[in-house]
TILO-829916 format. One line per 8 residues: number of its first residue (from 1); their letters; for each residue x, y, z of C-alpha. Coordinates in steps of 0.001 Angstrom, whole numbers, always signed. Example, Ala and Ser with C-alpha at 12.3 -4.5 7.8 and 13.67 -1.06 7.14 Angstrom:
1 = AS = +12300 -4500 +7800; +13670 -1060 +7140
***
This chain:
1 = XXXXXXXX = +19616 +8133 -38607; +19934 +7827 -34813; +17391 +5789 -33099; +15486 +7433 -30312; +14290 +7169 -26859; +11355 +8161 -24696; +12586 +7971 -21540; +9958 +9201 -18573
9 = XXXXXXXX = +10912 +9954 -14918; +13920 +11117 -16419; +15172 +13607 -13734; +16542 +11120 -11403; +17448 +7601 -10153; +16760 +4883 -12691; +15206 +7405 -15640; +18409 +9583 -15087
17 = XXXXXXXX = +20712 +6654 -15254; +18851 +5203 -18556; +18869 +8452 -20217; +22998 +8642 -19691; +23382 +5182 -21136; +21178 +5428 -24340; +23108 +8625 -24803; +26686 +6991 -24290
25 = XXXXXXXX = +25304 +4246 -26930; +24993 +7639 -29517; +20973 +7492 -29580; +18516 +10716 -29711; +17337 +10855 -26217; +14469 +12642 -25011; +14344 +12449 -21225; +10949 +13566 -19707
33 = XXXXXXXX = +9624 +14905 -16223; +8022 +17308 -14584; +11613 +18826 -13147; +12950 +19872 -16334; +15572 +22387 -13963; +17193 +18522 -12823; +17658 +17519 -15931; +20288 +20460 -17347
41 = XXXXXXXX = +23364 +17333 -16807; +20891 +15607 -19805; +20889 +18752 -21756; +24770 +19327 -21503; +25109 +16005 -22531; +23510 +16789 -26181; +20013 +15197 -24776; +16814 +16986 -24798
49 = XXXXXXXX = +14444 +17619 -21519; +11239 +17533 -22240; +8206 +18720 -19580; +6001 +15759 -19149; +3215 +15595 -16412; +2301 +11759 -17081; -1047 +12502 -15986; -1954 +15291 -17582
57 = XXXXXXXX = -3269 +14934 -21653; -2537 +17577 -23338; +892 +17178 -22144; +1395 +13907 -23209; -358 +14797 -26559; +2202 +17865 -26807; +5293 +15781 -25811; +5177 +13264 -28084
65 = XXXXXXXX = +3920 +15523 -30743; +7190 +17451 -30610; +9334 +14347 -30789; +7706 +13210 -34119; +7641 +16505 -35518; +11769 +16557 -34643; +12708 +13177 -35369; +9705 +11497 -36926
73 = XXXXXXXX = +10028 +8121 -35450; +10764 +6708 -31809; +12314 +3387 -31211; +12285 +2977 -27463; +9537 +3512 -25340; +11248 +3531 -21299; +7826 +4214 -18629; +9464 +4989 -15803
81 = XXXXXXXX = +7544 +7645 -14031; +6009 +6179 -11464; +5902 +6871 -7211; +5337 +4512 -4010; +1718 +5504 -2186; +2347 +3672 +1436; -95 +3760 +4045; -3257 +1821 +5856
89 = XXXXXXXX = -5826 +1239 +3192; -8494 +2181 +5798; -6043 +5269 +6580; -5232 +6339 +2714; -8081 +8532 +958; -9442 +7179 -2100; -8173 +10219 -4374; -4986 +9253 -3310
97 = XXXXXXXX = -5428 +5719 -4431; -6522 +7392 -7890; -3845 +9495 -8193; -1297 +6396 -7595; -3258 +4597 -10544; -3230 +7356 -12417; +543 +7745 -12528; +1850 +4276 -12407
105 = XXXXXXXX = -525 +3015 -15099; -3475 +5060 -16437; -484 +7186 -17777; +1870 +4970 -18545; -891 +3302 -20749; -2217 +6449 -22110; +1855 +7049 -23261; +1717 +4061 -24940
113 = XXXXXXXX = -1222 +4435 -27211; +515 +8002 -28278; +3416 +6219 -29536; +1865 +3192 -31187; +417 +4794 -34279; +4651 +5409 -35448; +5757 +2498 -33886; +3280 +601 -36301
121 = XXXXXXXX = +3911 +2387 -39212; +7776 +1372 -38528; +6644 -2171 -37808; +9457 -1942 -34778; +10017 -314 -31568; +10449 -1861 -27990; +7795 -674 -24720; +9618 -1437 -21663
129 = XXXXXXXX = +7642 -1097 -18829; +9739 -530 -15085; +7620 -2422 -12566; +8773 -3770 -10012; +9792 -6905 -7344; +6310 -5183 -5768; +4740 -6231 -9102; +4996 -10134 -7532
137 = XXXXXXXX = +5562 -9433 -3966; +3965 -7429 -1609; +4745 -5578 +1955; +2579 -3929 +4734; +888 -981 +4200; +2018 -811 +480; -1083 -2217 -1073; -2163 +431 -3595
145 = XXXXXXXX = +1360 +771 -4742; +1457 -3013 -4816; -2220 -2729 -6884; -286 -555 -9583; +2288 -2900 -10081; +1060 -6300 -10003; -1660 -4604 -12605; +1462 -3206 -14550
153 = XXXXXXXX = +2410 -6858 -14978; -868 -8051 -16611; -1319 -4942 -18462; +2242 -5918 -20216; +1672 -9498 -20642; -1672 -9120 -22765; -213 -5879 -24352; +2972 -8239 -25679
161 = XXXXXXXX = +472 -10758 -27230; -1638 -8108 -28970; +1609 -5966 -30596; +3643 -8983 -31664; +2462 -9477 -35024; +3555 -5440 -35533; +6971 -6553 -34680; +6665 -4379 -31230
169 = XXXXXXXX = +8546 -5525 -28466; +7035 -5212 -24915; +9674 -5710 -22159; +9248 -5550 -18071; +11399 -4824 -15468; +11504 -5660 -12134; +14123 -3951 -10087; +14607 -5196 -6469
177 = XXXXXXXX = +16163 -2387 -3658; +17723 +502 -5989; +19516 +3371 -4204; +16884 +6212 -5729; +15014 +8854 -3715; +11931 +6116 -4062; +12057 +4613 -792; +12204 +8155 +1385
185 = XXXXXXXX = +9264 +9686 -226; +6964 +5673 +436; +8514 +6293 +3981; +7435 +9941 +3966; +4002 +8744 +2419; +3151 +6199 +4810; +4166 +8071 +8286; +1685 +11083 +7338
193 = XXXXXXXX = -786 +8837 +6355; -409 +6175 +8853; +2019 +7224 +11619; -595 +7518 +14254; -3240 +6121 +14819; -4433 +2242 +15118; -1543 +1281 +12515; +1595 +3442 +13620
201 = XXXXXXXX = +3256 +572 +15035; +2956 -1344 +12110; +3764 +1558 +10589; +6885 +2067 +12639; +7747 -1746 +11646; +7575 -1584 +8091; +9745 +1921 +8665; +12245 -125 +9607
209 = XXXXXXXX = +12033 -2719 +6955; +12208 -262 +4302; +15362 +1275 +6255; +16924 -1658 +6384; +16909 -2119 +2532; +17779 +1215 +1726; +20573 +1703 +4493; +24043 +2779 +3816
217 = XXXXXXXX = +25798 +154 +1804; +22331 -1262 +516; +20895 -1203 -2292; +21896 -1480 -6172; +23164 +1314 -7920; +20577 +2827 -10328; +22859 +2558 -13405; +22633 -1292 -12716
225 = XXXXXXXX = +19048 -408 -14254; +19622 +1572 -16452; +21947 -1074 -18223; +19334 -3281 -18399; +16786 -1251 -19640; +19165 -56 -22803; +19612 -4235 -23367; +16433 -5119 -22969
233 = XXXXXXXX = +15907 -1505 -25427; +18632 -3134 -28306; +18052 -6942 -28431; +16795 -8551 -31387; +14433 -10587 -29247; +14655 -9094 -25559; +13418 -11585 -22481; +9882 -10528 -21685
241 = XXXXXXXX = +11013 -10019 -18405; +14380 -8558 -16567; +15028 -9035 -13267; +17882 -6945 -11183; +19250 -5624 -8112; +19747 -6520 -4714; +16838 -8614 -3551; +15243 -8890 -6464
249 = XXXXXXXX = +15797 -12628 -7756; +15896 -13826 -4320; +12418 -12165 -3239; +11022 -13730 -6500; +11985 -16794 -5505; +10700 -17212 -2578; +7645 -15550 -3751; +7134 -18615 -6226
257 = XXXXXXXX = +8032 -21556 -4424; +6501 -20460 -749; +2775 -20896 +213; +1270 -17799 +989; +1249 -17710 +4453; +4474 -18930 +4763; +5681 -15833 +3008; +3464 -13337 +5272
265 = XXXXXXXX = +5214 -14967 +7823; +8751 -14123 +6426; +7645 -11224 +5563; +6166 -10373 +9363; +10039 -11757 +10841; +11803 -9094 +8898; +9570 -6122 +10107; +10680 -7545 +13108
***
């Protein structure tokens, strides 16, 4: 029997790239998203789209529901879904702030407890969880995106503990600057929110930053991701963390050994 994969955010970018690998590897893949129409390239492929609105229950009750009833079992867990909210927190409306909580974790965590009853019962299956070099770092204007992430983090370290005696592998991923449509929609975000106003030039600053990572020639290719997420997926005992793509190890780095207001101020010199 083919092992199988949950794979959310599955219609582009690091999800998409996953999804192709797992399937290269010969494994039932289920890619899910709320864009089923972008993910016909999965179907042709022998994959199966599945309509998944992370934050909606009865569609993550439904979704997994159909996988069990097709395949009975799921091996790999990949929460990808997830979105970049940027703006002013004085500037961003509180709803908003829910809603990126709601995606990035309330449903990635509401995924997981779906899946754990078979996972259990198998006594195997690996959770990887994409955060993010936001889930250690953190930029202007990006601080309830940052909030999802560095909570991500926790929420995977005390989830590892509590699953390994079920022989449940929890895994996280940090990716650094991936070439996805993620960074256009933060810079869309944060110019309606906080393009005018007391914060647009800081605003207009951290546009550039982002620019500059994202530029032509920048960036890591998302199937750089989606390599590690099917090793991290098939190891007999995965790291509980993965780090990759451009700036990712490097940003870490400096993230650990700097004091804190030595990295604002490197941070402040490249918005610069």
């Amino acid at each position: 029997m083919k092992p199988v994969a949950l794979i959310t955010g599955a219609s582009s970018g690091i999800g998409k790239a996953a999804a192709e690998r797992f399937l290269d590897a010969g494994w039932t893949v289920y890619g899910a998203a709320r864009r089923v129409e972008r993910m016909q390239n999965l179907e042709a492929r022998g994959g199966h789209a599945l309509g998944l609105d992370v934050t909606d229950e009865d569609s993550l009750t439904a979704g997994v529901q159909t996988i069990l009833d097709a395949e009975g079992r799921i091996d790999a867990l990949v929460n990808n879904a997830g979105y970049g909210s940027y703006g002013a927190v004085e500037d961003v409306p509180l709803d908003e702030a829910r809603r990126q909580f709601d995606v990035n974790l309330f449903g990635l965590a509401r995924l997981i407890q779906l899946v754990l009853p078979t996972m259990r019962s198998q006594r195997s299956g690996t959770i990887i969880n994409i955060s993010s070099m936001g889930g250690k770092i953190y930029t202007p204007l990006g601080a309830w995106y940052h909030a999802t992430k560095h909570a991500l983090e926790g929420f995977s370290d005390a989830l590892r503990l509590e699953l390994h005696d079920f022989g449940i592998n929890v895994v996280i991923v940090e990716p650094g600057a991936i070439k996805t449509e993620w960074g256009g929609i933060a810079i869309d975000n944060m110019m309606e929110t906080s393009g005018s106003g007391p914060y647009a030039e800081f605003a207009a600053q951290t546009k550039r930053l982002f620019e500059n990572s994202y530029k032509e020639g920048s960036g890591s290719p998302p199937s750089l991701i989606g390599n590690v997420i099917f090793e991290a997926a098939t190891a007999k005992k995965p790291k509980t963390r993965y780090v990759a793509g451009e700036q990712a190890r490097t940003s870490l780095i400096a993230r650990a050994l700097l004091p804190d207001r030595l990295f604002d101020a490197v941070i402040r010199s490249q918005m610069k």
